[in-house]
PyMOL Python script that loads the backbone (N, CA, C, O; Angstrom):
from pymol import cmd

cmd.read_pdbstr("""\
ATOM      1  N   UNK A   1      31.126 117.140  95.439  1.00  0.00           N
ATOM      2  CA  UNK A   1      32.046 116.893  94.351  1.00  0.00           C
ATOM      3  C   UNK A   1      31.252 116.463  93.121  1.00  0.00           C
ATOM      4  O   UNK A   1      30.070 116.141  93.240  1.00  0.00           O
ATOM      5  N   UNK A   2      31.761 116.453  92.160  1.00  0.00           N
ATOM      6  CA  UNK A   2      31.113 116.394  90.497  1.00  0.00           C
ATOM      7  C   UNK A   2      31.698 115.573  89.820  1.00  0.00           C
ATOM      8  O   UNK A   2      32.781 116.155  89.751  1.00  0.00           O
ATOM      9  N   UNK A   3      31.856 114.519  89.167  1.00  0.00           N
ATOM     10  CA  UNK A   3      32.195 113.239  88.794  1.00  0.00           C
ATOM     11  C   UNK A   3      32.454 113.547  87.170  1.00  0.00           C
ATOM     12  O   UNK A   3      31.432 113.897  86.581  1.00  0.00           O
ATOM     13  N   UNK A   4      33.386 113.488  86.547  1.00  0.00           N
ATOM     14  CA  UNK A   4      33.301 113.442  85.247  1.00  0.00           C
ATOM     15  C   UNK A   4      34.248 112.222  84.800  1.00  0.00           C
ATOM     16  O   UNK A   4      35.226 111.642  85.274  1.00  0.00           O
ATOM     17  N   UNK A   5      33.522 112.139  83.741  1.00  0.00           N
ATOM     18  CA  UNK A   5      34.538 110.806  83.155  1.00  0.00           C
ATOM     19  C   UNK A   5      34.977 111.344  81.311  1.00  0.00           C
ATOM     20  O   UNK A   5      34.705 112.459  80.865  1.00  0.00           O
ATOM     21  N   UNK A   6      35.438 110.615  80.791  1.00  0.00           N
ATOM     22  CA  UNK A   6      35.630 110.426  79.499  1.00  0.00           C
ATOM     23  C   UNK A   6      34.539 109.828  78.635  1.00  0.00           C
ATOM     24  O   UNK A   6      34.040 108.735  78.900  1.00  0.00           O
ATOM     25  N   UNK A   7      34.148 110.627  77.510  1.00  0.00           N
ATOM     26  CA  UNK A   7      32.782 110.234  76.688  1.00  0.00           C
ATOM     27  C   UNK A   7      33.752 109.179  75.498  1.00  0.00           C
ATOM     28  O   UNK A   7      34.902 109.147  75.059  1.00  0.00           O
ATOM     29  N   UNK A   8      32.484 108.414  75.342  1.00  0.00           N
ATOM     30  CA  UNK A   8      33.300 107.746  73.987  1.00  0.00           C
ATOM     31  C   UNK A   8      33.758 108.296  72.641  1.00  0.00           C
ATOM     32  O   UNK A   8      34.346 107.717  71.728  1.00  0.00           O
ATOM     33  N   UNK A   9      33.291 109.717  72.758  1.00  0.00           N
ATOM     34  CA  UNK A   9      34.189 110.576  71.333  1.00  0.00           C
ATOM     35  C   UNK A   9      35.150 110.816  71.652  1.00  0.00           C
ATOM     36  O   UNK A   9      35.972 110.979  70.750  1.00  0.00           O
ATOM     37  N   UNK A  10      35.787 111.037  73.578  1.00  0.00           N
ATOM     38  CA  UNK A  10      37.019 111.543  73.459  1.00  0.00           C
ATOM     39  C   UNK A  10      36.705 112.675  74.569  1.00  0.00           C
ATOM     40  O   UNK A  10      37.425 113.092  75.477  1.00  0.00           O
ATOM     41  N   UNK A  11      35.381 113.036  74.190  1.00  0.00           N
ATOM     42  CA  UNK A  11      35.793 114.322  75.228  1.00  0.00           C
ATOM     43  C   UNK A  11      35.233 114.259  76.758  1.00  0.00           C
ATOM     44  O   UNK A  11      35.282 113.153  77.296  1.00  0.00           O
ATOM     45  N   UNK A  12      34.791 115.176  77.383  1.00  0.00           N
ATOM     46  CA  UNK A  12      34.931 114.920  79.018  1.00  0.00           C
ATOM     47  C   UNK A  12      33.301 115.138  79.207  1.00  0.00           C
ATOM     48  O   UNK A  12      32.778 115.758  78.280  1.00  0.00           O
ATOM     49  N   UNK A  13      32.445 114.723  80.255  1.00  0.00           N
ATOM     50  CA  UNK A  13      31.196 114.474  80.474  1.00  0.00           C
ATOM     51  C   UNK A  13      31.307 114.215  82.037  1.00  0.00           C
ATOM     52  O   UNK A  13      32.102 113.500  82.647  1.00  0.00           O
ATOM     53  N   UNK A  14      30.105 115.138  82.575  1.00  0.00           N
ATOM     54  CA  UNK A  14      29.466 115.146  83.825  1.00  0.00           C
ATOM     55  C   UNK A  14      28.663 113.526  84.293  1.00  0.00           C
ATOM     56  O   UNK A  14      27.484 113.582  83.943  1.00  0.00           O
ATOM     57  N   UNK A  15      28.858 112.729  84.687  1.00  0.00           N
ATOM     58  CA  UNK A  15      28.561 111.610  84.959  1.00  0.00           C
ATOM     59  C   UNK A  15      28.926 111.179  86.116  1.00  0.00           C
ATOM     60  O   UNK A  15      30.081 110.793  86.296  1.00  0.00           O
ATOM     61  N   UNK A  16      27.705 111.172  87.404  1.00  0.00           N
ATOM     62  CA  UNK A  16      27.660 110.990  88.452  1.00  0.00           C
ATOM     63  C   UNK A  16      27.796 109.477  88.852  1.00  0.00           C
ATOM     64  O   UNK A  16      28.329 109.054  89.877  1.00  0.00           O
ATOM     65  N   UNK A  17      27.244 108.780  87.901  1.00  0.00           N
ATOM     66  CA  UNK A  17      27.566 107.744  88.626  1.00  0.00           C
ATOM     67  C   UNK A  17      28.100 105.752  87.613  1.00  0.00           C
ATOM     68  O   UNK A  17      27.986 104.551  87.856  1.00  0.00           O
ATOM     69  N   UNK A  18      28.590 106.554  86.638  1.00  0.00           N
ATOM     70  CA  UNK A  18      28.824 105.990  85.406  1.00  0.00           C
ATOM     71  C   UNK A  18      30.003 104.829  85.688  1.00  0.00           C
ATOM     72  O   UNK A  18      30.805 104.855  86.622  1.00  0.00           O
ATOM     73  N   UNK A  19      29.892 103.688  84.524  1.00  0.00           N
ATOM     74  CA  UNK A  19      31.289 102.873  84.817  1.00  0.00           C
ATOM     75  C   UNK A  19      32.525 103.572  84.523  1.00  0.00           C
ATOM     76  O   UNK A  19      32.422 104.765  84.235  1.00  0.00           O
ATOM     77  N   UNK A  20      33.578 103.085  84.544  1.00  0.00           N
ATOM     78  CA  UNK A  20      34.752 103.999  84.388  1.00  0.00           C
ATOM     79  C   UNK A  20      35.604 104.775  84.911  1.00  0.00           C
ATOM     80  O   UNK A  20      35.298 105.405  85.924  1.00  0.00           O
ATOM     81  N   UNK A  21      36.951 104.905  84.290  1.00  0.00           N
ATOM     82  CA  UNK A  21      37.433 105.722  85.456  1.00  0.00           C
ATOM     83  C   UNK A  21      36.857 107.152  85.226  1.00  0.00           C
ATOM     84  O   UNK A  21      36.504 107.489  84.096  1.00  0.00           O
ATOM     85  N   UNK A  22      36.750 108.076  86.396  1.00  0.00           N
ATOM     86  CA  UNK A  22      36.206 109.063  86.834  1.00  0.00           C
ATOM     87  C   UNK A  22      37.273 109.858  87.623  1.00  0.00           C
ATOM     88  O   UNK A  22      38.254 109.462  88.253  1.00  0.00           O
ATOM     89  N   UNK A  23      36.763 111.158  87.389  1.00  0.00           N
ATOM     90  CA  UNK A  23      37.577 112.262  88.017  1.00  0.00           C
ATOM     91  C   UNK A  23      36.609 112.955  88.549  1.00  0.00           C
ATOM     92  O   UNK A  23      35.472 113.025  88.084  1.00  0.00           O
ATOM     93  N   UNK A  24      37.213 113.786  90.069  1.00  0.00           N
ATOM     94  CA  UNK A  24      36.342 114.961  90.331  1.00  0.00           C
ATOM     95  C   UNK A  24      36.564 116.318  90.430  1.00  0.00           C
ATOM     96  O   UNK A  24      37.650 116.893  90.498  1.00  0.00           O
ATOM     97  N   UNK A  25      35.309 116.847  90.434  1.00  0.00           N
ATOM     98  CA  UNK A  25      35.909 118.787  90.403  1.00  0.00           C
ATOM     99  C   UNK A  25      34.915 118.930  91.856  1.00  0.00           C
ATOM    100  O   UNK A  25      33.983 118.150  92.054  1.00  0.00           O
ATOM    101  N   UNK A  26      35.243 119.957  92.743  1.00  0.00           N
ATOM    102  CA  UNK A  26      34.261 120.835  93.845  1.00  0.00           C
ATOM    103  C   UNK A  26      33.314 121.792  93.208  1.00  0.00           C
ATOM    104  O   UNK A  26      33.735 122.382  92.213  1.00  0.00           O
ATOM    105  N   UNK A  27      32.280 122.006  93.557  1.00  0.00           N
ATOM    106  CA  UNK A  27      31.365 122.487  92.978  1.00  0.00           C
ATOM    107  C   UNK A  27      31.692 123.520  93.142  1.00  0.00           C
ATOM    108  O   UNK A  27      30.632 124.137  93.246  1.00  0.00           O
ATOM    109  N   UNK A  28      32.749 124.432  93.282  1.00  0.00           N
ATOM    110  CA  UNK A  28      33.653 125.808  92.511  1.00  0.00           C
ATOM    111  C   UNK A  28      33.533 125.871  91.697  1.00  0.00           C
ATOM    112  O   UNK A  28      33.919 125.003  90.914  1.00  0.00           O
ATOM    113  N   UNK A  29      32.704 127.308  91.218  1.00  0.00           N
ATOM    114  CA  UNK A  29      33.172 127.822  90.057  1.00  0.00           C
ATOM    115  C   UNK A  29      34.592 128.177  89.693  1.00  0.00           C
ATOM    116  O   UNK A  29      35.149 128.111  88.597  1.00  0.00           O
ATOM    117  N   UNK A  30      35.103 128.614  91.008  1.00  0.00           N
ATOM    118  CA  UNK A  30      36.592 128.472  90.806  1.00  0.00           C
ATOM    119  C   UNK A  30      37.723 127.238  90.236  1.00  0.00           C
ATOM    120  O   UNK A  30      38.586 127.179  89.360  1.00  0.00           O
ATOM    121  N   UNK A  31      37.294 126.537  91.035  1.00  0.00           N
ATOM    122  CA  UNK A  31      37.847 125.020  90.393  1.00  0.00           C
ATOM    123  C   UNK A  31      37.512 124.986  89.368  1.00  0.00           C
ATOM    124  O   UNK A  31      38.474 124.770  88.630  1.00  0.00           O
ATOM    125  N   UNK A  32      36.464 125.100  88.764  1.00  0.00           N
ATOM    126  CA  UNK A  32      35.922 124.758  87.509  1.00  0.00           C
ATOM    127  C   UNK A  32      36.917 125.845  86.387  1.00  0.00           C
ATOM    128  O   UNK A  32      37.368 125.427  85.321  1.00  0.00           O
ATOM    129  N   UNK A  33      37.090 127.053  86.818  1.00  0.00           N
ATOM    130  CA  UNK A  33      38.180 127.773  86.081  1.00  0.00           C
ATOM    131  C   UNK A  33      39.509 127.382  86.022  1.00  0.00           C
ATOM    132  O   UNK A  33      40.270 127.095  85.098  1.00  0.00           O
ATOM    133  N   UNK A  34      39.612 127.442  87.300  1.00  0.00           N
ATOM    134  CA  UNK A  34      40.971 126.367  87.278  1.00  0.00           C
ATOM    135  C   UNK A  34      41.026 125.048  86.508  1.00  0.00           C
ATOM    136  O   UNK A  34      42.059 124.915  85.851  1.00  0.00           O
ATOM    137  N   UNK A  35      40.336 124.256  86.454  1.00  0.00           N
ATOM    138  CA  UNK A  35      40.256 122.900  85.555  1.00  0.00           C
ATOM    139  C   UNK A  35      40.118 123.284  84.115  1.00  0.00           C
ATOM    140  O   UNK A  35      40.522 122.411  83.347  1.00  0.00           O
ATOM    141  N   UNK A  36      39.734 124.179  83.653  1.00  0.00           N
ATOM    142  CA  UNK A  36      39.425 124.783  82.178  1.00  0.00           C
ATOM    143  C   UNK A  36      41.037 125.635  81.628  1.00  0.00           C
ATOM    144  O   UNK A  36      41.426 125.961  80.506  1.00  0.00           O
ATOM    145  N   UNK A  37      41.565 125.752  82.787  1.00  0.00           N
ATOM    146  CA  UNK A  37      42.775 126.664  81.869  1.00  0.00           C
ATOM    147  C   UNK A  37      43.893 125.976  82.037  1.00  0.00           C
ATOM    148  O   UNK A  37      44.908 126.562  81.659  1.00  0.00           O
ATOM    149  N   UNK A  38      44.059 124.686  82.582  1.00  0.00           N
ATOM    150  CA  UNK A  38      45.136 123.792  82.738  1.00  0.00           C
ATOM    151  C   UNK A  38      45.258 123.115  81.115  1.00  0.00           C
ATOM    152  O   UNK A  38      44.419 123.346  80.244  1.00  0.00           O
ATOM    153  N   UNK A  39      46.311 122.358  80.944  1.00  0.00           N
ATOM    154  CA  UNK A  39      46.640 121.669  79.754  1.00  0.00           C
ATOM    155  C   UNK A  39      46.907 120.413  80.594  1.00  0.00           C
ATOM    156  O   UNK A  39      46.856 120.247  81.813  1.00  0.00           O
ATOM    157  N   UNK A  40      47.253 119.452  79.436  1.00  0.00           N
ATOM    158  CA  UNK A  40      48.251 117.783  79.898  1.00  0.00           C
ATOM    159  C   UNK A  40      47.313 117.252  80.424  1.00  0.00           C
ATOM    160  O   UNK A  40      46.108 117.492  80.348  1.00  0.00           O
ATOM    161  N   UNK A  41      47.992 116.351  81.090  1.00  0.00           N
ATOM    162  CA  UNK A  41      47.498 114.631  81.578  1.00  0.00           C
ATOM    163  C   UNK A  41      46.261 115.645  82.874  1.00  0.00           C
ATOM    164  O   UNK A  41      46.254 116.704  83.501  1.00  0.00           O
ATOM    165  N   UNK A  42      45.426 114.481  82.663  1.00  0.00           N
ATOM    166  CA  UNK A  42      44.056 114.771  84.071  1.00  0.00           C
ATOM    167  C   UNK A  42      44.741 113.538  84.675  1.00  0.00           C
ATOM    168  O   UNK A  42      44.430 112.448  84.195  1.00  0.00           O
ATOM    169  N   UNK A  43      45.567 113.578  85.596  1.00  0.00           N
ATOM    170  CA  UNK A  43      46.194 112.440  86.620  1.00  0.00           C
ATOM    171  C   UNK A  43      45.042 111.352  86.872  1.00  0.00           C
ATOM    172  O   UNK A  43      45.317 110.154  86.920  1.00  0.00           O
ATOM    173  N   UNK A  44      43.804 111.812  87.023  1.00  0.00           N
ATOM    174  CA  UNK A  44      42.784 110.275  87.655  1.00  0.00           C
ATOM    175  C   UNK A  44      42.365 109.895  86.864  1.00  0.00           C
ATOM    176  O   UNK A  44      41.603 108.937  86.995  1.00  0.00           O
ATOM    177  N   UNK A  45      42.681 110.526  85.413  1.00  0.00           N
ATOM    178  CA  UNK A  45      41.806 109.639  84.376  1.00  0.00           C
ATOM    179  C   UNK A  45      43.375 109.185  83.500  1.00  0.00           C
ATOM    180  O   UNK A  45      43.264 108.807  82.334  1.00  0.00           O
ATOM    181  N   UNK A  46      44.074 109.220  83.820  1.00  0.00           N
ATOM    182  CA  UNK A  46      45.704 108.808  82.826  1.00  0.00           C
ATOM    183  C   UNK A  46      45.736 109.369  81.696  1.00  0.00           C
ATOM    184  O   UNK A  46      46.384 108.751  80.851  1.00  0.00           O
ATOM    185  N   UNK A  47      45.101 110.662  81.256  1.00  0.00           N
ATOM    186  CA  UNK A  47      45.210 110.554  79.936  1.00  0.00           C
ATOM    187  C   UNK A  47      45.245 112.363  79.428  1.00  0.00           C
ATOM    188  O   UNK A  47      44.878 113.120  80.326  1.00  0.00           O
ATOM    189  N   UNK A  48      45.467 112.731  78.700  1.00  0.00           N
ATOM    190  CA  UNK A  48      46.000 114.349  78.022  1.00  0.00           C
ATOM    191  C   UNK A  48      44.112 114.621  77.560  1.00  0.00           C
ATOM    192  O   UNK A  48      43.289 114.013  76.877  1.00  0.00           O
ATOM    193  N   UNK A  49      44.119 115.606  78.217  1.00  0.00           N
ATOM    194  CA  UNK A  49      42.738 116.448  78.061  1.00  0.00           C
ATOM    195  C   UNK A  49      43.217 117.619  77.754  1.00  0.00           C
ATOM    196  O   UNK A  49      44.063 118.287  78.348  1.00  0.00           O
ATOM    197  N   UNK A  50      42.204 118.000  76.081  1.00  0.00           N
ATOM    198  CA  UNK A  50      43.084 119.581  75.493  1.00  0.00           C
ATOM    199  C   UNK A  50      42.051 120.051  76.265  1.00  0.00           C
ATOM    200  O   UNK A  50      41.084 119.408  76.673  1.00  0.00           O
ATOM    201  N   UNK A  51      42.476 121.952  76.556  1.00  0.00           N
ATOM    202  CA  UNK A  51      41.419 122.439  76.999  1.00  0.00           C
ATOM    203  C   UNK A  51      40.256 122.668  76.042  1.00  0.00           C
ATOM    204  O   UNK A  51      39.441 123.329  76.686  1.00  0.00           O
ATOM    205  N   UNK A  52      39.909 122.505  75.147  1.00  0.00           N
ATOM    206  CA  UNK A  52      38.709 122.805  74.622  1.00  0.00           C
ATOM    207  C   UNK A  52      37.966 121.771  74.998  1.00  0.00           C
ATOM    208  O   UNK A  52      36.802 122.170  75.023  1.00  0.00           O
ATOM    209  N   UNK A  53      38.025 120.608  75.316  1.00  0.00           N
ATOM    210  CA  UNK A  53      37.449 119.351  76.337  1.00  0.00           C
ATOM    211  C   UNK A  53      37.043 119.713  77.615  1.00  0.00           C
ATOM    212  O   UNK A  53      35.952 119.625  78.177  1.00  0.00           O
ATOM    213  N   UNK A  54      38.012 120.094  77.933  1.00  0.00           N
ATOM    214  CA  UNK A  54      37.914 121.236  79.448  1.00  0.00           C
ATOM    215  C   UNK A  54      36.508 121.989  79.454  1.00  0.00           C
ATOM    216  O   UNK A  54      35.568 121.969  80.248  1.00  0.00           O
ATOM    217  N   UNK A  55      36.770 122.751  78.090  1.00  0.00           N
ATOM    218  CA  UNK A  55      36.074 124.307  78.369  1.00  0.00           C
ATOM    219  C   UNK A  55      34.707 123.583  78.093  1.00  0.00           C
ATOM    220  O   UNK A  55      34.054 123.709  79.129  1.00  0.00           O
ATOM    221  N   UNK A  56      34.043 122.940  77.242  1.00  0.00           N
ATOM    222  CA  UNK A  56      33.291 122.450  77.006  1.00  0.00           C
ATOM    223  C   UNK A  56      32.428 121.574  78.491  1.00  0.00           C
ATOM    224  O   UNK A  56      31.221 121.526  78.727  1.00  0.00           O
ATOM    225  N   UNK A  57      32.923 121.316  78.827  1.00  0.00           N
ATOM    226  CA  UNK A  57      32.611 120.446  80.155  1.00  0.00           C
ATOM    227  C   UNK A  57      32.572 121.449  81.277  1.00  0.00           C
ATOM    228  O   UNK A  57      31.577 121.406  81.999  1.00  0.00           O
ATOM    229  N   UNK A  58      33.568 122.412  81.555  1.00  0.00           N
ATOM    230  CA  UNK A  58      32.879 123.879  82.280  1.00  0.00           C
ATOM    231  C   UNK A  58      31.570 124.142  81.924  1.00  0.00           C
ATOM    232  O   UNK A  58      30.671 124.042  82.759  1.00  0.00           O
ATOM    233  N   UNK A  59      31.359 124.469  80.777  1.00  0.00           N
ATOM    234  CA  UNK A  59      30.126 124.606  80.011  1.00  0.00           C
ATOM    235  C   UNK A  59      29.035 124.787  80.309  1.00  0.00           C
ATOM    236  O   UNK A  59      28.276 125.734  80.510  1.00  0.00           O
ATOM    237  N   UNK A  60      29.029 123.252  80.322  1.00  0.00           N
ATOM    238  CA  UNK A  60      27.984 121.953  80.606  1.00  0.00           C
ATOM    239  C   UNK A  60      27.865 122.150  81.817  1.00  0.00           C
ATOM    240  O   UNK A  60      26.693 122.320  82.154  1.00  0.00           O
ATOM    241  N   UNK A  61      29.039 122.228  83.099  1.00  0.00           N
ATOM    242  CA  UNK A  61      28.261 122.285  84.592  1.00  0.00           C
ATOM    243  C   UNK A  61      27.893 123.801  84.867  1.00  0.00           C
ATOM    244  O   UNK A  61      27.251 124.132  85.864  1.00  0.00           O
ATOM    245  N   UNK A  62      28.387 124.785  83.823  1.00  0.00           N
ATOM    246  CA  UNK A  62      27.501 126.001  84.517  1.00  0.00           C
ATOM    247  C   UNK A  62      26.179 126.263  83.691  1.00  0.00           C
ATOM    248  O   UNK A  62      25.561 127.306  83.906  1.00  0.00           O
ATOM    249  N   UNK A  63      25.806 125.525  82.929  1.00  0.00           N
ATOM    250  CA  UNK A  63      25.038 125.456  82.310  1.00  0.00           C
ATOM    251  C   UNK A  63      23.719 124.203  83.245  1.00  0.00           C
ATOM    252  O   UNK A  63      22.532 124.490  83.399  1.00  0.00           O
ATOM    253  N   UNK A  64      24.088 123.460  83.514  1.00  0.00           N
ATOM    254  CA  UNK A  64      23.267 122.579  84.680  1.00  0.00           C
ATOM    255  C   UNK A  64      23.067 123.366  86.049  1.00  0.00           C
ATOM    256  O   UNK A  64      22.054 123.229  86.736  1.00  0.00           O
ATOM    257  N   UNK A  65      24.497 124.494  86.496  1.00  0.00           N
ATOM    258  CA  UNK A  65      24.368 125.353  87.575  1.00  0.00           C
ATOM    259  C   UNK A  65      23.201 126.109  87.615  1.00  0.00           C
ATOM    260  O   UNK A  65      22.441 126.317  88.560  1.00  0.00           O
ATOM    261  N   UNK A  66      23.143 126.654  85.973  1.00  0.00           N
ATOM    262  CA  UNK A  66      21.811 127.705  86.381  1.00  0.00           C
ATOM    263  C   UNK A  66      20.445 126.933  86.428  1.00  0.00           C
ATOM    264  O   UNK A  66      19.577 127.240  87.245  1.00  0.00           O
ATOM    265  N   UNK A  67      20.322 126.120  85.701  1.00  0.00           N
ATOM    266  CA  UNK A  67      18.925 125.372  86.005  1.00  0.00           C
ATOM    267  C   UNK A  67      18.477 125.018  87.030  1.00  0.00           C
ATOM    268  O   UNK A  67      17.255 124.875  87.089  1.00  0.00           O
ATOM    269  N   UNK A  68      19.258 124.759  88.155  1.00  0.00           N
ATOM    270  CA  UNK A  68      19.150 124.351  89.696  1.00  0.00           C
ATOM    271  C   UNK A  68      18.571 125.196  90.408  1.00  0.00           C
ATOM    272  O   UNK A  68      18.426 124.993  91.614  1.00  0.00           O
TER     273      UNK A  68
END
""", "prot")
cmd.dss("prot")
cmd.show_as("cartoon", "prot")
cmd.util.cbc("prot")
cmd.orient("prot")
């Protein structure tokens, strides 16, 4: 699982092991599509994530995917 939390600008960040509340995704690329085309509240973090927060944070983990 992949840990993201809320950055202090607002938007969403890969952070494994950070204070805060935190949400997770499965290391699916699928999930990760799925999490990018949803709208509204992210239930574990209480709060309305637009998707361009989303898409941005897809991004970022397939972008860390290929370096691996």
């Amino acid at each position: 699982m992949l840990r993201f939390r809320v950055a202090d600008d607002g938007g969403l960040v890969a952070d494994p092991v950070g204070p805060g509340r935190g949400a997770y995704l499965h290391r699916s690329t699928a999930c990760w599509e799925r999490f990018a085309a949803r709208k509204g509240v992210v239930p574990s973090l209480r709060r309305n994530v637009d998707r361009a927060a989303r898409g941005r944070l897809v991004q970022s983990l397939r972008e860390s995917a290929k370096e691996e």
